[in-house]
N, C-alpha and C positions, 0 to 999 in steps of 0.2 A: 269482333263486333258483337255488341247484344242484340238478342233477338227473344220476342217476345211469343211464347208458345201457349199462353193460354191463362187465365183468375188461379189464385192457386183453388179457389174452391170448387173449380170443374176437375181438382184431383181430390176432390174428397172421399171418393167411393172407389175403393179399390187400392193396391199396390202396385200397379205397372202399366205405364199406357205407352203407346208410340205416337209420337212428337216427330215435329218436321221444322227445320232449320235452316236456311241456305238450299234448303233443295238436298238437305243431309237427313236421314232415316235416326234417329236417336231415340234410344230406350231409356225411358224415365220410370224410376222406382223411387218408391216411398218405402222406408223403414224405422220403426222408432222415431215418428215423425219428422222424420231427413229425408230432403230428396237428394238425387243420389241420377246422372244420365252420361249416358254409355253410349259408342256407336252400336248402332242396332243390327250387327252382322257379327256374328261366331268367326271368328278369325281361323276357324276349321274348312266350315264349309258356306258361310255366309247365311246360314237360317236367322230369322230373328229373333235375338236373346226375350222382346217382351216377351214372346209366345213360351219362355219359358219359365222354369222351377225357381221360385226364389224362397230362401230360407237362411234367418239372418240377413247377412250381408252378401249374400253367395247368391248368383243365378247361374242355373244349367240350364244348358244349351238341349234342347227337346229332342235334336238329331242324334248325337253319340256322346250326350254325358258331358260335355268339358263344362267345367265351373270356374265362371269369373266373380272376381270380389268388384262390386258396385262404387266401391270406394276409389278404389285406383285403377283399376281397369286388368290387375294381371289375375294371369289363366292359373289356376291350380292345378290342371292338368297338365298342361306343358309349359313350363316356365319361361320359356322367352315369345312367348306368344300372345302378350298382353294386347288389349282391346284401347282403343282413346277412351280421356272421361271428359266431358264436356264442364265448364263452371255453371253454376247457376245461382243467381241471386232472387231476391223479392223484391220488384220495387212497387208500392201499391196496389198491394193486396193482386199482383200478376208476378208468373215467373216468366223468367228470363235466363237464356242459354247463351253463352259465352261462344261464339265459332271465328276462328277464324277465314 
C-alpha cells in the first residue's frame, strides 16, 4: 500500500530525514537528486541509519561503521545482512512510500 510521507519540497533542505509509514521507522535520503528509503534500523544493532554518514550512495551506521548502499539495501560490511528498501514514487508534487 502507498502511503503518503510528506511535499517533496519539505525535503528540500537537507539529505536525510526520518519518515513514518505503517507505524514503520524509514530512512529517506536524497542523493543526486533521487530519493532513495531504507528501514531505519542498522541490521547490527538497530541504531538509526538517518542519524548516520552518507556519502555517495553509501550510509554508515554511527554505531560501529557498517555501510549500507541506499539503493538496495545491502550491507557492505557484511554481505548477507542487507537492510529492506522501501519504493517511492511522486504523485503531485508529494511522496509516497510503497509498504506493505
Amino acid at each position: 500500500m502507498w502511503y503518503n510521507i510528506g511535499k517533496k519540497d519539505d525535503f528540500s533542505n537537507g539529505n536525510q530525514w526520518l519518515v513514518e509509514a505503517k507505524g514503520r521507522p524509514i530512512g529517506l535520503f536524497r542523493y543526486n537528486e533521487q530519493y532513495y528509503a531504507i528501514k531505519n534500523s542498522c541490521t547490527h544493532q538497530g541504531f538509526p541509519l538517518n542519524e548516520g554518514k552518507l556519502c555517495n550512495y553509501m550510509i554508515e551506521c554511527e554505531l560501529h561503521g557498517w555501510v549500507f548502499d541506499i539503493r538496495d539495501g545491502k550491507c557492505l560490511s557484511v554481505p548477507d545482512r542487507e537492510t529492506t528498501v522501501y519504493k517511492l514514487r511522486e504523485i503531485d508534487g508529494c511522496l509516497e512510500v510503497f509498504v506493505e
